[in-house]
N, C-alpha and C positions, 0 to 999 in steps of 0.2 A: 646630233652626233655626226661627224666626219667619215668622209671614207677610212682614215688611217685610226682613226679608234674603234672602228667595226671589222679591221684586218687582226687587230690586237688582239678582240676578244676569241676571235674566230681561232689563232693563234694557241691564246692561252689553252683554250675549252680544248684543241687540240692536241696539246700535251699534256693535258688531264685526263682525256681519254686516252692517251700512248701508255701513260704509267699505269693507269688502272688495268689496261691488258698486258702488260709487259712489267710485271713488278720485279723489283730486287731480290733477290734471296736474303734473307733473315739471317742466315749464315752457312758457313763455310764448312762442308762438307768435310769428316776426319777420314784418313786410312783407315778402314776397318766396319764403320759406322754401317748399320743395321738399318735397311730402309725396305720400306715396300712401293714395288714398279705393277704399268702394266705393261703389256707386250706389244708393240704398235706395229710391226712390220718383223716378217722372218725374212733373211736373205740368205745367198749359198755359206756364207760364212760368217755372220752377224746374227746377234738376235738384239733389236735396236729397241729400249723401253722408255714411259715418258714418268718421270716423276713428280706430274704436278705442277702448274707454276711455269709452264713453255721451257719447262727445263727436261732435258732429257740425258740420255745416257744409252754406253751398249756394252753388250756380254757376248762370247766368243760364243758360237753355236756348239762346236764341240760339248761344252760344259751339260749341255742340254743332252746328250743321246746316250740311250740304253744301249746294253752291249752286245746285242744286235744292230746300231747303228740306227735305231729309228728315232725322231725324233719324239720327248715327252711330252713336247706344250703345244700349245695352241696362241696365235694372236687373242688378244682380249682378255687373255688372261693375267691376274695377279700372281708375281712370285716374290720371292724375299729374297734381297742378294747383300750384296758388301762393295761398299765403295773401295777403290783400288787406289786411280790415280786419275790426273785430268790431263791428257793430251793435246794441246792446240787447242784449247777449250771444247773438249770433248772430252766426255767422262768415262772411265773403264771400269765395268762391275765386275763381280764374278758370284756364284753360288758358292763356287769353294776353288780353294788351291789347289793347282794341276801340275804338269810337270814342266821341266826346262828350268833354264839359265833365269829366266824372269819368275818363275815360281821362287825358283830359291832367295831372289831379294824379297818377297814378301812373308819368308816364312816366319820372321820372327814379329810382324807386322801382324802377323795370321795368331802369330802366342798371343799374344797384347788386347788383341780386338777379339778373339774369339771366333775367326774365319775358319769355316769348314777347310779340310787340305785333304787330297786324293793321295791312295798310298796301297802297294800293295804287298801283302802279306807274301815273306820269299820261305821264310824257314821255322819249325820252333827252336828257341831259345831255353837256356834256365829260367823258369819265373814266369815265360809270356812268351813273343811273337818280333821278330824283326821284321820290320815293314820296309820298302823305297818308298819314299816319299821325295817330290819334286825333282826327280831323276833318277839323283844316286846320292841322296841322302839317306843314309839308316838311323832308324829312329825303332823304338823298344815300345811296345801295348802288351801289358803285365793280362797275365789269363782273367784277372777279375774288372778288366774293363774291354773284354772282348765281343764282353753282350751283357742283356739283362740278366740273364742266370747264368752259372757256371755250367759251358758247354763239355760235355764229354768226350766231346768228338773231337776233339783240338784241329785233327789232322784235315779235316772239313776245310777248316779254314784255308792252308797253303794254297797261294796262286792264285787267289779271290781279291780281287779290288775293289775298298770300301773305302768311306767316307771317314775322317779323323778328327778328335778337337787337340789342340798341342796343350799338353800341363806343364809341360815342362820346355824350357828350350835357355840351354846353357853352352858355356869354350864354341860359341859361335856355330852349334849347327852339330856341334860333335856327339852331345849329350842331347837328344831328343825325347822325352814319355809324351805317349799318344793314348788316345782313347776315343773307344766306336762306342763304349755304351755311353759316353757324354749327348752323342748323334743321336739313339737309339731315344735315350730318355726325353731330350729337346721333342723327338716326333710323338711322341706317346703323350706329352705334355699336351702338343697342337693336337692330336686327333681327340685322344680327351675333353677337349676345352667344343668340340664339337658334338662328339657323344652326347654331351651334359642336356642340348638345347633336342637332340632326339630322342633319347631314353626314358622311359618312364615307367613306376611302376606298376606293375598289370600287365605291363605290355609282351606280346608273345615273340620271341627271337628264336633264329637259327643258331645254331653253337657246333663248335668243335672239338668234340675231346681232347685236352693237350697233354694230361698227367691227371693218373689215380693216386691214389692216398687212401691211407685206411680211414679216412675221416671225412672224405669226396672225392668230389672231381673237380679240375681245373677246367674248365671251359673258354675258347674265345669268340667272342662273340662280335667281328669285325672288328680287331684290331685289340682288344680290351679283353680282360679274362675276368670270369667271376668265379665267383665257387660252388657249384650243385652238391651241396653235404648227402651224405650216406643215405639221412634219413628222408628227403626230397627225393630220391631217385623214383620210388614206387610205394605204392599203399603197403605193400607187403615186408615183414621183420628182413632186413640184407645183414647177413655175416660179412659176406667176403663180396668187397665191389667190384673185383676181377671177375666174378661167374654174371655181373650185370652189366659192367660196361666194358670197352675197347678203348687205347688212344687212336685218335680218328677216326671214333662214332660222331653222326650228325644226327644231332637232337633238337626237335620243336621244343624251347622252353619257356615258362613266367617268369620275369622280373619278381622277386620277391621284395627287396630292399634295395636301395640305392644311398652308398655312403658314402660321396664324394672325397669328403673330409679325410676319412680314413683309407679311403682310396681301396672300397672293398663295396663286390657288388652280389647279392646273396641271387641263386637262381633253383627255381624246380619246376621239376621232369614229372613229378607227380599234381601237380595244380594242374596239369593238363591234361590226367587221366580219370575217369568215371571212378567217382568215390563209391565203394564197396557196401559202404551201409545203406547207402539210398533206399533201396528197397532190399532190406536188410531182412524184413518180414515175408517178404513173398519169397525170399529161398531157404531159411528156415526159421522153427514153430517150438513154442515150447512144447518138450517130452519126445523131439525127436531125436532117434540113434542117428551117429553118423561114424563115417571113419576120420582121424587128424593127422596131423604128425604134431610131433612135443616142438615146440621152437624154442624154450630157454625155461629154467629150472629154477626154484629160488628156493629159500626158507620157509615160505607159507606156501608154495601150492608150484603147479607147472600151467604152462599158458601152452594152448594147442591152437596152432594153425589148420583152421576149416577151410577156407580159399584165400584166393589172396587179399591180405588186408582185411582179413577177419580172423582176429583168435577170442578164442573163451579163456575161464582159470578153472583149474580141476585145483580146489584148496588140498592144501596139504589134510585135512581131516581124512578127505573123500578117497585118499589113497590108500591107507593101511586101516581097516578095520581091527580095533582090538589092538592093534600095535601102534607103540609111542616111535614116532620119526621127526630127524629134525632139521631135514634137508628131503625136498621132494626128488634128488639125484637117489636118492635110499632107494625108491620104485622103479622110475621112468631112469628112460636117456634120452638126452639132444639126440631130433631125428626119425625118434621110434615113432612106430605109428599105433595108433591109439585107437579101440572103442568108446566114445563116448555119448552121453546122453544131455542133453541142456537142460538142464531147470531154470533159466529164467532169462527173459532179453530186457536189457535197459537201453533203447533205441538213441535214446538222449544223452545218455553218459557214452554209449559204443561199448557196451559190456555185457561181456555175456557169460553166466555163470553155470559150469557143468559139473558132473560125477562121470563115473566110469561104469560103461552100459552092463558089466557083468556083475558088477557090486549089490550087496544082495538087501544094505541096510545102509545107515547114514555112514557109517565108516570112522565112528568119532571114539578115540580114546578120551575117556573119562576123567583119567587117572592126571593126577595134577593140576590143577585147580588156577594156577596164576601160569600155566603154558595153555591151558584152554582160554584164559580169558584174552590171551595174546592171541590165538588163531582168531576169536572171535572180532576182536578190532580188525585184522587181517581185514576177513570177510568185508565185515561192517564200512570199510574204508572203498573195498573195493569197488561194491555195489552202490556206493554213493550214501550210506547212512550217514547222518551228521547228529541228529540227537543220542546222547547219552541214556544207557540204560541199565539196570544192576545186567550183570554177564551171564548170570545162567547158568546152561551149560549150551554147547553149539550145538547140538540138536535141538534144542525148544527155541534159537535166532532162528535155525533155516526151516522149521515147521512153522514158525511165525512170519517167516518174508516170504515161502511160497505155499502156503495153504491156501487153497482156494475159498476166496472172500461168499460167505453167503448172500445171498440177494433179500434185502430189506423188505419186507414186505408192511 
């Protein structure tokens, strides 16, 4: 081999290695197109990023500060931006639309591609909000895209500058519909898609009260809400969630369910508190008196609240002695407080079955035969019977469930 065929190879191999580090682009970047940078250098007025492939690009620093004037990012960091334009072979990003003469040629660039665009809210309108946008553009965000729920506060809004997606853009700039919940929902999407890989269920979170409901709470729990229902808040019966929670209570809670699908995340306040029954025996005994209050009334009987997350049922039989009743509101009321006595704890069911300490006899009217055998299922139901038995009468069921069993001998 020659010197001039060993210059050749040396040659080729060297422009094989030129292209393998210096390759083409695959293609040609659109106004508008959606790409992720990282941030290689900040300077007083640039923020210069590299996107891969010794191809690079820059964004106006501005774009980057809070309205304190501080900067958000960091070098080394990843952001997502929009391709704009290319300058003398250099490329111009942006996060979103800002103001001036050059914002305004991209605006309809920014409809099309879907480019964030800065704007601020001046006044309300019929319907929504007139915003400027890229100077002294007005442009119209109708009340139901000015956030995720419909704010009350409308007047919150005026003088606040926010980020926009354009729906609309028509007569060249004249006719503008804007929208902040398009912004709001895109973020909620991204931080979601992140929740998913830390959440799980069991897991204990801090949460924010954001809105009661007579059905729960609304909770956020970094960025995301779930829902702590009524019956989750505490071991104990809740009427009214207003005398249990605040908006702006901070709460330790369980993950109960996670349904991404549905885009619904169940939470309670009570998985995290000492269950009532646990030693449900060592604070009370059968044939002990105590004091209750009645917490809700029905057709067979009243259920009384002993502590919290512990009631009994005083049966409808045990209330009127000798007298036919057919609602246990005939006696008691929600609230009252009560003498009562237990006749029997089922540790395993959570039930606990009482009379009333002053009662002198079983309390059971006689009279009518197919309404006795209905209290009797009542009962039978409630203490956990499952076999079938001729009915009786309810005093020979409850001398037979709690007569004390003799010892075999």
């Amino acid at each position: 081999m020659d010197n001039q065929e060993q210059v050749g190879i040396v040659e080729e191999k060297s422009f094989a290695e030129f292209m393998a580090e210096n390759p083409l682009e695959k293609e040609w970047l659109q106004p508008g197109q959606k790409v992720q940078a990282r941030i290689v250098k900040l300077s007083p007025e640039w923020i210069f990023i590299d996107l891969g492939g010794k191809s690079e690009g820059y964004i106006d620093r501005k774009e980057y500060l809070d309205p304190e004037g501080n900067l958000t990012v960091k070098e080394g960091e990843t952001v997502t931006v929009y391709f704009l334009s290319s300058r003398n072979s250099e490329k111009l990003f942006t996060c979103k639309i800002g103001r001036g003469d050059a914002a305004k040629a991209y605006l309809e660039d920014a409809w099309h591609s879907g480019i964030p665009i800065e704007g601020k809210i001046s006044k309300e309108t019929k319907g929504g909000l007139e915003v400027v946008i890229a100077g002294d553009v007005r442009a119209f965000c109708p009340f139901s895209q000015t956030g995720l729920t419909r704010s009350e506060n409308i007047a919150d809004y005026i003088g606040k500058t926010l980020p926009f997606k354009i729906m609309e853009y028509a007569e060249q700039g004249r006719n503008v519909i804007i929208s902040h919940r398009e912004i709001l929902q895109e973020e909620r999407a991204k931080h979601k898609e992140g929740l998913k890989e830390v959440l799980k269920e069991g897991m204990i979170v801090t949460g924010k009260v954001m809105s009661l409901h007579n059905f729960g709470a609304f909770v956020d729990i970094g960025g995301i809400q779930g829902l702590l229902p009524l019956s989750e808040i505490g071991w104990d019966r809740a009427a009214d969630i207003n005398s249990l929670l605040a908006v702006g209570d901070e709460l330790s809670l369980s993950i109960l369910k996670l349904d991404w699908d549905a885009d619904k995340i169940s939470l309670s306040l009570k998985a995290n508190l000492a269950d009532p029954w646990t030693n449900i025996e060592k604070n009370f005994s059968k044939g002990a008196c105590l004091t209750g209050r009645v917490s809700s009334l029905t057709n067979f009987g009243a259920f009384v609240s002993l502590s919290a997350g512990v009631e009994g049922l005083i049966h409808i039989s045990k209330l009127a002695k000798g007298k036919r009743i057919k609602h246990a509101n005939e006696i008691l009321a929600k609230g009252q407080s009560v003498e009562v006595r237990i006749e029997a704890i089922d540790v395993e069911k959570k039930r606990i079955s009482l009379t009333m300490a002053t009662a002198d006899g079983e309390g059971i009217d006689t009279a009518g035969a197919e309404e006795n055998a209905e209290k009797v299922e009542d009962l039978r139901k409630y203490m956990g019977e499952t076999k079938s038995t001729s009915f009786g009468s309810l005093g020979d069921l409850l001398k037979s469930k709690y007569a004390p069993k003799s010892n075999p001998r």
